[in-house]
GUTOR-182082 format. One record per residue (C-alpha): x, y, z; residue number from 1. Coordinates in nm, 3 decimals, decimal comma. Layout:
% residues N
NODE / X / Y / Z / NUM .
...
//
This chain:
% residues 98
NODE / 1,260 / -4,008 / -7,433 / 1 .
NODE / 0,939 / -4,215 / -7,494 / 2 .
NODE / 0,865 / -4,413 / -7,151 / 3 .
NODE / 0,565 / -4,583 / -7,296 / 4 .
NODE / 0,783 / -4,844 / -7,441 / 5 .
NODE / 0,941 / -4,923 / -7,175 / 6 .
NODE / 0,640 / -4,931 / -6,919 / 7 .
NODE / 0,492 / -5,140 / -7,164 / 8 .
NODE / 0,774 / -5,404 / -7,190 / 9 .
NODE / 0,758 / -5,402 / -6,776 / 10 .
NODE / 0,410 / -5,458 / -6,787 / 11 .
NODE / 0,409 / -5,748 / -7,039 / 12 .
NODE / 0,685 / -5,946 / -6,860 / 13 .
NODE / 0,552 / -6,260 / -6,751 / 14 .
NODE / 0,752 / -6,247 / -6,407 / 15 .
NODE / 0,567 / -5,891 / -6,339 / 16 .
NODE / 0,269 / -6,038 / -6,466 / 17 .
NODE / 0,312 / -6,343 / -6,165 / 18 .
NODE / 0,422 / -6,157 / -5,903 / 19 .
NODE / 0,096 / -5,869 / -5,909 / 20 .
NODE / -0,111 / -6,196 / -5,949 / 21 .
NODE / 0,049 / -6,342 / -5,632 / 22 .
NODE / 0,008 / -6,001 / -5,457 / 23 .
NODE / -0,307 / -5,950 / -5,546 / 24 .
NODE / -0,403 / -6,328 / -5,512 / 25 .
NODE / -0,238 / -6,292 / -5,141 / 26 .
NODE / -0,403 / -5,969 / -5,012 / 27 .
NODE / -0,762 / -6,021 / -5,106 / 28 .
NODE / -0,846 / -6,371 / -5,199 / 29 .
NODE / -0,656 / -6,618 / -5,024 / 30 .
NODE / -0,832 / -6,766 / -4,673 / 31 .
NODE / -0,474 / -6,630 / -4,487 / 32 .
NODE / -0,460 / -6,280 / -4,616 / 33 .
NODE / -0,272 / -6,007 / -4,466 / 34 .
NODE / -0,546 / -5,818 / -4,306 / 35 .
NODE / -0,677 / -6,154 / -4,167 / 36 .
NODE / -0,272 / -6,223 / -4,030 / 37 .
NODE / -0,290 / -5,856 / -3,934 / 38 .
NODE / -0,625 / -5,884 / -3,718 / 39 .
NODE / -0,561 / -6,242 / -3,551 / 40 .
NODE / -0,216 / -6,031 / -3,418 / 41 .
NODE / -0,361 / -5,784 / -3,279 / 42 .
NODE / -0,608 / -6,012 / -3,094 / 43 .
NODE / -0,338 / -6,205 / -2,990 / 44 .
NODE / -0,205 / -5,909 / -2,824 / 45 .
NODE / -0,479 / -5,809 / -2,645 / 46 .
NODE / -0,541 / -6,160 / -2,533 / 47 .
NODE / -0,198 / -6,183 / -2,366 / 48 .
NODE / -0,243 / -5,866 / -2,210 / 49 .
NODE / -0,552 / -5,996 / -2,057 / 50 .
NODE / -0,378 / -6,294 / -1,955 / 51 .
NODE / -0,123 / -6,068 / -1,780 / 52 .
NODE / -0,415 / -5,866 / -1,573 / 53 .
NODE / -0,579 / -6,241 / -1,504 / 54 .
NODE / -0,252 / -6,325 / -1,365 / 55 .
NODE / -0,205 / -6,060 / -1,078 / 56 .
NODE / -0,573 / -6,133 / -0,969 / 57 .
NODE / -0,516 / -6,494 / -0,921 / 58 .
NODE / -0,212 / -6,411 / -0,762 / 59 .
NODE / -0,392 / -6,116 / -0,547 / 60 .
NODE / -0,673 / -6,376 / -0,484 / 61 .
NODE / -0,489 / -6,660 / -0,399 / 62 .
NODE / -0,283 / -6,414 / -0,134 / 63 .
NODE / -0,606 / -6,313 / 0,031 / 64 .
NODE / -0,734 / -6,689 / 0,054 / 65 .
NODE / -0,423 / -6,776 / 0,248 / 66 .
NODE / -0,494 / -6,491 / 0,509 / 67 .
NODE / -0,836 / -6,633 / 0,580 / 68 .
NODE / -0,726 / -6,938 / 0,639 / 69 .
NODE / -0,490 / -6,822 / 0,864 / 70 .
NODE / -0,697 / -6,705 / 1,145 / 71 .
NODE / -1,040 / -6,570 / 1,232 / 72 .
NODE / -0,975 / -6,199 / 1,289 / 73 .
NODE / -0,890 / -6,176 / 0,921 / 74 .
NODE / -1,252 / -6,335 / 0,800 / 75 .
NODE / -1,382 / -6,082 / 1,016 / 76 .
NODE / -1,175 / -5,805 / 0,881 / 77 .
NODE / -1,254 / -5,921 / 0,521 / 78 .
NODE / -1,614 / -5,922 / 0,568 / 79 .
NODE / -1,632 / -5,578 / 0,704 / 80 .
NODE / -1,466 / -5,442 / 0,430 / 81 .
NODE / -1,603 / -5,622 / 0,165 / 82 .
NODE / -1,945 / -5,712 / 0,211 / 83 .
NODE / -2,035 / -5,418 / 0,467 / 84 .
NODE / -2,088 / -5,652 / 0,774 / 85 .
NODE / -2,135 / -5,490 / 1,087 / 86 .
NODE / -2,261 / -5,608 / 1,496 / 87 .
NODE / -2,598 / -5,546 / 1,567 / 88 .
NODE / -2,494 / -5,301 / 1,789 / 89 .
NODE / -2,299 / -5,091 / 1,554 / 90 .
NODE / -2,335 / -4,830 / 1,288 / 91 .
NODE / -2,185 / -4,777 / 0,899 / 92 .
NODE / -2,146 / -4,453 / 0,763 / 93 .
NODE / -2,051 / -4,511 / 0,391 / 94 .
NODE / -1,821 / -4,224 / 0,271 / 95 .
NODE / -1,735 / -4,211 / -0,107 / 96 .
NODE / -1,495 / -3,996 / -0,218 / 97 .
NODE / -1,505 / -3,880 / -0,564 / 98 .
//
């Protein structure tokens, strides 16, 4: 029971021989290797995620527009909250919670 032989015969077949070229040839050297494939997924991932988040902010955004436009009490409102507006005859009081 001698494997030697028969690793040996494995080894020197030509098809063997190809296909750890190709596999070798594939994952290191070649300008579209598997880590490269690997990486540009990920990223593509992460970039449709983003995409999602830029999504609800335009739609969020574009909501908000439409009740400025809609009347003046809301511009008012807006800047208050946002911005920190107040009347000259009026005080803030900035509370942050924690």
């Amino acid at each position: 029971m001698n494997i030697l032989p028969t690793v040996y015969s494995i080894i020197k077949n030509k098809y063997f021989i190809a296909l750890s070229v190709f596999i070798i040839w594939m994952s290191f050297f070649d300008p579209k290797d598997w880590g490269l494939i690997y990486e540009r997924n990920e990223k593509l991932k992460e970039l449709q995620k983003s995409e999602l988040v830029l999504t609800k902010q335009i739609t969020e955004t574009s909501k908000e527009l439409a009740l400025l436009k809609s009347s003046a009490q809301t511009i008012e409102k807006y800047a208050r909250e946002k911005y920190l507006m107040k009347k000259d005859n009026e005080d803030i009081f900035i509370v942050k919670v924690p």
